[in-house]
VOGU-3710 file (C-alpha; in Angstrom, 3 decimals, decimal comma):
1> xxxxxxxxxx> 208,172/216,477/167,301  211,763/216,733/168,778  214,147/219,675/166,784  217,727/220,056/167,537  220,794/219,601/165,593  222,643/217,709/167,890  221,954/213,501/166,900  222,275/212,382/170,453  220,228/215,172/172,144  217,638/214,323/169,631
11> xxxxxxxxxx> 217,841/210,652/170,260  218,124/211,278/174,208  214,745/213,410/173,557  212,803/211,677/171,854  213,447/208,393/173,952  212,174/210,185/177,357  209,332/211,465/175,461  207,930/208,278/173,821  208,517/206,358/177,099  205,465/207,698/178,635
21> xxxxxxxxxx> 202,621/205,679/177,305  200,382/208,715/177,300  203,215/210,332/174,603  204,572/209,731/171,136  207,369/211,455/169,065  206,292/211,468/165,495  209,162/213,059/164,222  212,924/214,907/164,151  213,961/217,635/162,328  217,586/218,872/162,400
31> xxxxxxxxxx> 217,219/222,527/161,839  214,438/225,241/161,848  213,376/224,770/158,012  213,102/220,957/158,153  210,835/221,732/161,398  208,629/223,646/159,371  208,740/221,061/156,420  208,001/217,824/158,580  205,418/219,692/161,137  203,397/220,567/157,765
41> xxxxxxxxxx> 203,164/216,775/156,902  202,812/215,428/160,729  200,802/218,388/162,361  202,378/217,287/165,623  200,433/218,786/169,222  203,753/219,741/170,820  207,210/220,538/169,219  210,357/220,639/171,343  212,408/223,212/169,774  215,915/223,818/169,780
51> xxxxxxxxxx> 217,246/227,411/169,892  220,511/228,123/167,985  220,797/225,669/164,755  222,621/225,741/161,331  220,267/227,683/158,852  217,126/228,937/160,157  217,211/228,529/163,556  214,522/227,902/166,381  213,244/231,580/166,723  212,909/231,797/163,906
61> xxxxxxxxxx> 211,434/228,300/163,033  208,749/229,288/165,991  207,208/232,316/164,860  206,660/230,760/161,661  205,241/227,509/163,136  203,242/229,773/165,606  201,701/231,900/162,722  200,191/229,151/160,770  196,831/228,034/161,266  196,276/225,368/164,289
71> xxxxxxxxxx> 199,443/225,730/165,034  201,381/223,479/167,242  202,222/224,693/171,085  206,404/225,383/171,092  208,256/224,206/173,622  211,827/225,747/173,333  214,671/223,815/174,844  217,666/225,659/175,554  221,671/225,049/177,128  221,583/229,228/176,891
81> xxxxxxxxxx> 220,606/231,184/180,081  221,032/234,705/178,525  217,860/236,632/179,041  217,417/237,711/175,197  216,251/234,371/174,041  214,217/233,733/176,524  212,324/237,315/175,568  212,547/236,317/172,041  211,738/232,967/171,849  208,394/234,196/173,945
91> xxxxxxxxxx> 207,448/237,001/171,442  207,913/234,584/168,829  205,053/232,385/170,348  206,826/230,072/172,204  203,854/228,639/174,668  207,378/227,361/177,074  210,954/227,936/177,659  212,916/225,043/179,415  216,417/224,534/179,932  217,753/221,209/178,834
101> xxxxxxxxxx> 219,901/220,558/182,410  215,812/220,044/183,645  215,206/216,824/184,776  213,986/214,252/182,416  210,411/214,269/184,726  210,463/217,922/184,389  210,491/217,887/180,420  207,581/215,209/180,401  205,335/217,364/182,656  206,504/220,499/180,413
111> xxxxxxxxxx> 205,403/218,902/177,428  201,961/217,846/179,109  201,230/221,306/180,387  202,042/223,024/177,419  200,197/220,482/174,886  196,909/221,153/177,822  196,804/224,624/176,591  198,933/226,272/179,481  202,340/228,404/179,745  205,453/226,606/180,789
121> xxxxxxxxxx> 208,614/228,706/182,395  211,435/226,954/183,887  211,654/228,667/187,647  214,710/229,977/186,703  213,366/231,962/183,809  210,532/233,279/185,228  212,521/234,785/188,125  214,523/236,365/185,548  211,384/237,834/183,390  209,761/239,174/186,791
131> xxxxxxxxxx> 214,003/240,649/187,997  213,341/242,327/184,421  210,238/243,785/184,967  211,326/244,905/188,260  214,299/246,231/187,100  212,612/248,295/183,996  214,977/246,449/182,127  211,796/245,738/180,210  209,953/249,161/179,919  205,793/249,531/180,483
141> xxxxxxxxxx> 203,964/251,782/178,097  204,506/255,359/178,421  200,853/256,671/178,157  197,574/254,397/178,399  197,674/251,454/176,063  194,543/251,256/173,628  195,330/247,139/174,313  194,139/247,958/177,793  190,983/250,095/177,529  190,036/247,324/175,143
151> xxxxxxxxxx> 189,580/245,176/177,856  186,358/244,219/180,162  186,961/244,446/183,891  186,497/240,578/184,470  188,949/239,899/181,144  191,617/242,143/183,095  190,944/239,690/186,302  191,607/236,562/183,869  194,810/237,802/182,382  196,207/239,257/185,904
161> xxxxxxxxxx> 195,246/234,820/187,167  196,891/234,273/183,280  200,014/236,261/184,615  200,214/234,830/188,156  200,838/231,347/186,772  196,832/229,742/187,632  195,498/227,212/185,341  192,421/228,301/183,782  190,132/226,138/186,294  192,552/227,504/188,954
171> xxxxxxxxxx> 191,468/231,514/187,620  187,602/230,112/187,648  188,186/228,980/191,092  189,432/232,066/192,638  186,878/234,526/190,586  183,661/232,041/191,040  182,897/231,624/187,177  182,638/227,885/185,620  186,586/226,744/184,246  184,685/227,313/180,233
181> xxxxxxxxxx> 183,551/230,994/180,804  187,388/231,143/182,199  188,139/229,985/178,572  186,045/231,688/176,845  187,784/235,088/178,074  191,430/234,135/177,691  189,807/233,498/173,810  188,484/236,703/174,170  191,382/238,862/175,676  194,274/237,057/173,272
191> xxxxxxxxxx> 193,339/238,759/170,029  192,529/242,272/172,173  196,222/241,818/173,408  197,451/241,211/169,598  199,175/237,740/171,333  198,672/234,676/170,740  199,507/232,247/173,666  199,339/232,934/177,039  202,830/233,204/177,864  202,730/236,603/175,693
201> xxxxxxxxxx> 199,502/237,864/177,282  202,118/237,397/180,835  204,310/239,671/179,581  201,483/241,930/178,211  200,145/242,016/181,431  203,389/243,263/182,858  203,915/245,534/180,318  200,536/247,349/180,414  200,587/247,366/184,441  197,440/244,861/184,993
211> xxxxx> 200,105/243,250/187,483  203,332/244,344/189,321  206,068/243,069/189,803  206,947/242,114/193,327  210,065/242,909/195,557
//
């Protein structure tokens, strides 16, 4: 489902999308509460929103989508480059954050990887969110995080692979476990995080030290 209240974006969206035979837009919305109206009816996989809309816009329109059950994975498309929306359109559950000057190759393989169950940055933003870290322009917990005791030692190892970027068969490759037991611990580590997608449990893991920035 393709949101943005720009016509001709919408159009120029949804006409990449649906001409991969593998993909199909089943809808458009023009702001953040029609999103939430038409994704009720069409329980679309993927949802390309758009960030800053008339009404309610696309943060907000996210963590509402992302808070229902089954929820669909939110891809957020964006002209914007400031850091805060990229931070808050990930704690509101966005699964990827994409800037629309992306190629039109790059937003099909975003949509893919994100409707696959993974985390999709644009390289630009995740330099930025790791500068940030790095920076302690985004602070880490001042005393030991309950979040983190919670955690086995091998769930630790599968959100620091989460946090590097691997694919879950990727994380099973690297640790010798089979790609479903890989699963079956991001499953496990999500609610122990309080997160839902995997692009939160990356900044978690930042945040709670299970990985450093580098540099």
């Amino acid at each position: 489902m393709v949101v943005d209240d720009q016509l001709m974006v919408r159009a120029g969206l949804s006409a990449i999308v649906d001409a991969e035979d593998d993909l199909e837009v089943v809808g458009e919305a023009a702001d953040g509460q029609a999103a939430l109206d038409l994704a009720a009816r069409l329980r679309p996989d993927v949802v390309l929103m758009d960030i800053r809309m008339p009404g309610m816009d696309g943060l907000a329109a996210t963590a509402r989508l992302t808070a229902a059950e089954n929820p669909p994975r939110v891809l957020v498309l964006t002209t914007f480059h400031q850091d805060a929306y990229v931070f808050q359109a990930l704690q509101a559950g966005a699964a990827g954050f994409l800037l629309k000057d992306a190629e039109p190759a790059d937003l099909v393989a975003a949509v893919r990887v994100v409707a696959a169950g993974e985390a999709m940055l644009s390289p630009v933003v995740t330099r930025r969110l790791i500068d940030a870290f790095a920076a302690g322009t985004v602070a880490g917990p001042a005393r030991p995080d309950p979040r983190l005791a919670a955690l086995t030692p091998r769930e630790r190892d599968v959100l620091a692979g989460v946090a590097a970027g691997w694919s879950n068969a990727e994380i099973g490759e690297r640790l010798g476990i089979a790609t479903g037991t890989v699963k079956a611990h991001v499953n496990a580590l999500l609610p122990k995080l309080g997160v839902r997608s995997r692009v939160q449990a990356t900044i978690a893991a930042y945040d709670l030290g299970v990985v450093r920035p580098r540099g």
